[in-house]
C-alpha positions in Angstrom: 35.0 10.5 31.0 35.4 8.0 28.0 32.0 8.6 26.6 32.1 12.6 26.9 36.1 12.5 25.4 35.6 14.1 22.4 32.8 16.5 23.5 35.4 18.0 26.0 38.5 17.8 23.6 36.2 19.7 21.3 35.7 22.7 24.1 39.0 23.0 24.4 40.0 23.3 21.0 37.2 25.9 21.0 38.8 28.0 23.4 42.2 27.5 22.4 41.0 29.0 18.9 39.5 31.7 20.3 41.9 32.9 22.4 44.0 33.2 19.6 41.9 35.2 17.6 41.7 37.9 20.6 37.8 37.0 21.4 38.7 35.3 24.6 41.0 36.5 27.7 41.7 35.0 30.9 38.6 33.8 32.3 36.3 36.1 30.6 33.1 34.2 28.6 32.0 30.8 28.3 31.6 27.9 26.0 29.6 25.1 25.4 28.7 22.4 22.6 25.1 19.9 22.7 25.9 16.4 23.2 24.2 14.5 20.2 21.4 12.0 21.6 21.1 13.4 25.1 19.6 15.9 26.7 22.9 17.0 28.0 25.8 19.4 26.9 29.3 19.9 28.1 30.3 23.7 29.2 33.2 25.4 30.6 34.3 25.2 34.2 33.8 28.5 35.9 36.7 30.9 36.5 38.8 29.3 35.4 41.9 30.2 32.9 41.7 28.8 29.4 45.3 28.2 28.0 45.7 26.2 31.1 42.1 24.3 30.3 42.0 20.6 29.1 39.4 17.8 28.7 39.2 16.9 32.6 38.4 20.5 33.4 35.2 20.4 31.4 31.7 19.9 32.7 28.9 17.8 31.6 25.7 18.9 32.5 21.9 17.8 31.4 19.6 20.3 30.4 18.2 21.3 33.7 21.7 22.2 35.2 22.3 19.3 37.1 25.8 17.3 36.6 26.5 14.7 35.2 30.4 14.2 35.1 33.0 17.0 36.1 34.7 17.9 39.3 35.0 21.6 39.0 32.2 24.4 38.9 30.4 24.8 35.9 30.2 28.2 34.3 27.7 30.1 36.0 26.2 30.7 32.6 25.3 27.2 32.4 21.6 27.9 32.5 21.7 30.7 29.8 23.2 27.8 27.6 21.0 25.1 28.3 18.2 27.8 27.9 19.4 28.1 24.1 19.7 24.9 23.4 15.9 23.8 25.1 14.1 26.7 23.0 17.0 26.0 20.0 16.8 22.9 18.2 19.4 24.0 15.6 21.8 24.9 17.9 24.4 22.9 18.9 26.8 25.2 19.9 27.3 28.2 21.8 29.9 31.0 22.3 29.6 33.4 25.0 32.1 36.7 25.0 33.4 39.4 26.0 34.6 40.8 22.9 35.2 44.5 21.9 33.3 45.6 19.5 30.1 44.5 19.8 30.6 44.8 23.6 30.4 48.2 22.6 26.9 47.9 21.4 26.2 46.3 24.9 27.0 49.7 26.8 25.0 51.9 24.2 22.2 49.3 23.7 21.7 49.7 19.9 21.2 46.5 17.9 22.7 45.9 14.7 20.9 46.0 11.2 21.2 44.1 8.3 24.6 45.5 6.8 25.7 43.0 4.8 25.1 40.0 2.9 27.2 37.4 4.8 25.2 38.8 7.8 21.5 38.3 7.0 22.9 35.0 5.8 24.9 33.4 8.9 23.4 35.7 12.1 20.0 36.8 10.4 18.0 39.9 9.9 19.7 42.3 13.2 21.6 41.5 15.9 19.6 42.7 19.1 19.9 43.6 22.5 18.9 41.3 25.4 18.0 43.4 28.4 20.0 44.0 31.1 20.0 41.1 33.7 22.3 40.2 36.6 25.1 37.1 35.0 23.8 33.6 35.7 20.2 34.4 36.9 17.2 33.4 35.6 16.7 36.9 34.9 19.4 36.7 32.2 17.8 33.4 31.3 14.6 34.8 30.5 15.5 37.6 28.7 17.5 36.0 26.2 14.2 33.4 25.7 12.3 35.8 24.7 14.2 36.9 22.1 15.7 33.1 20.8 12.2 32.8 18.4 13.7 35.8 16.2 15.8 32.9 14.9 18.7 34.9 15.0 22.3 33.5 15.4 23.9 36.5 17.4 22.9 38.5 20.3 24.3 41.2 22.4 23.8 41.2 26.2 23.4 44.6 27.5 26.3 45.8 29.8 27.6 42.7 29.6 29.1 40.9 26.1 27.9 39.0 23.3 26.6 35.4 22.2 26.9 33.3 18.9 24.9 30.0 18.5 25.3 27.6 15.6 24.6 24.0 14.2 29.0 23.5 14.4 31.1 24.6 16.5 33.5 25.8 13.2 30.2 28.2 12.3 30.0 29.2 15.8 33.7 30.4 16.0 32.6 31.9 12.3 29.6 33.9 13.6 31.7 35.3 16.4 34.0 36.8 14.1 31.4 38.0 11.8 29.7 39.9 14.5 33.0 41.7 15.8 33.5 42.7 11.6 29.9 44.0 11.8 30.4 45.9 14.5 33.7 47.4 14.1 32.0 48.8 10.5 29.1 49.6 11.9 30.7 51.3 15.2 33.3 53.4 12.7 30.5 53.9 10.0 28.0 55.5 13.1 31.3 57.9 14.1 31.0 59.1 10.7 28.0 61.4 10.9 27.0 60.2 7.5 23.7 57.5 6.8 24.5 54.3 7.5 23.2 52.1 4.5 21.7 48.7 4.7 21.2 45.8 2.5 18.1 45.8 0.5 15.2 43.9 2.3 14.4 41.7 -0.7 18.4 40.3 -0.1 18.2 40.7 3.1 14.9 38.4 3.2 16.3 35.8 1.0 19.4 35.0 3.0 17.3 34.9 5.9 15.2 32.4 4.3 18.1 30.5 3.3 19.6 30.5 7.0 16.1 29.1 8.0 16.1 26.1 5.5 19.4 24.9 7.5 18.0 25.6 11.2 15.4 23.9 10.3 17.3 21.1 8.5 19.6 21.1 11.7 16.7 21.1 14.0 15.0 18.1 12.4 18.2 16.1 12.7 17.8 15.9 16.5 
């Protein structure tokens, strides 16, 4: 386990964090960060309670699934991660939820636009739906594929939850937080009746170019 220590450690914190903040319940979600210099990436065991989680419970797992060290049952999500982080160079971590509010989006299948600054910036121009897909198939795995080259950094599974990538696992925990404030606003602003305003697309363009510079800084790091 020595060599993964700090990777696992780091998954647990992770949790920990976001159980606190509410974004994480019993077993519900999954988590997992890239391991620098391999093709490889530690994940959450399957099922499996969280406050009671620690660095032996975590899986390490190479790109195509297979393990490498862990005794427990990866999350069967496992391949929806490795699929970010194979079409993903800039990510190197990932946050899968069940949370609220945009879980709400999930069940009504609308994406979320650019409504503020911070947004465009951090998750990028909208947050959209994946398509529906069974959890852990290569269904699922496809689905969110095709829609990893928008270069987004937040995507809403339908009838099913939400998932954050970043290049840190402290922006990751950032962007999941970020999406629930989006769409809690957007959610009350929609129950409103009234037009929903957007950010203008010249701002919204140039934090999305900004947001690019650093994937692509992160990326070229690997």
């Amino acid at each position: 386990m020595a060599p993964y220590i700090s990777y696992k450690q780091q998954i647990v914190n992770i949790c920990h964090q976001l159980v606190g903040k509410g974004f994480l319940a019993g077993t519900g979600g999954n988590v997992s960060v890239r391991i620098p210099g391999e093709k490889a990436f530690a994940v959450t065991p399957s099922n499996y309670d969280y406050m009671k989680m620690n660095p032996d419970d975590i899986c390490i797992l190479s790109l195509d699934a297979k393990v490498i060290e862990g005794d427990l049952k990866p999350s069967i999500e496992s391949s929806l991660h490795a699929a970010i982080y194979e079409t993903r160079a800039d990510a190197n971590a990932v946050i899968h939820t069940h949370q609220i509010y945009a879980s709400t989006f999930a069940l009504i299948n609308e994406p979320i636009p650019a409504l503020f600054d911070e947004q465009a910036r951090f998750l990028g121009r909208s947050v959209e739906i994946v398509s529906y897909a069974p959890s852990g198939t290569g269904f699922l795995k496809k689905n969110i594929v095709s829609k990893l080259r928008n270069h987004c950094n937040a995507y809403i599974l339908q009838n099913h939850g939400a998932v954050c990538l970043a290049d840190t696992a402290e922006r990751a925990i950032f962007n999941v937080q970020l999406l629930e404030k989006c769409a809690l606003t957007y959610l009350l602003a929609l129950c409103t009746d009234k037009k929903v305003s957007r950010i203008p697309l010249v701002v919204r363009e140039i934090a999305v170019s900004k947001l690019r510079k650093d994937q692509e800084k992160t990326a070229s790091l690997q």
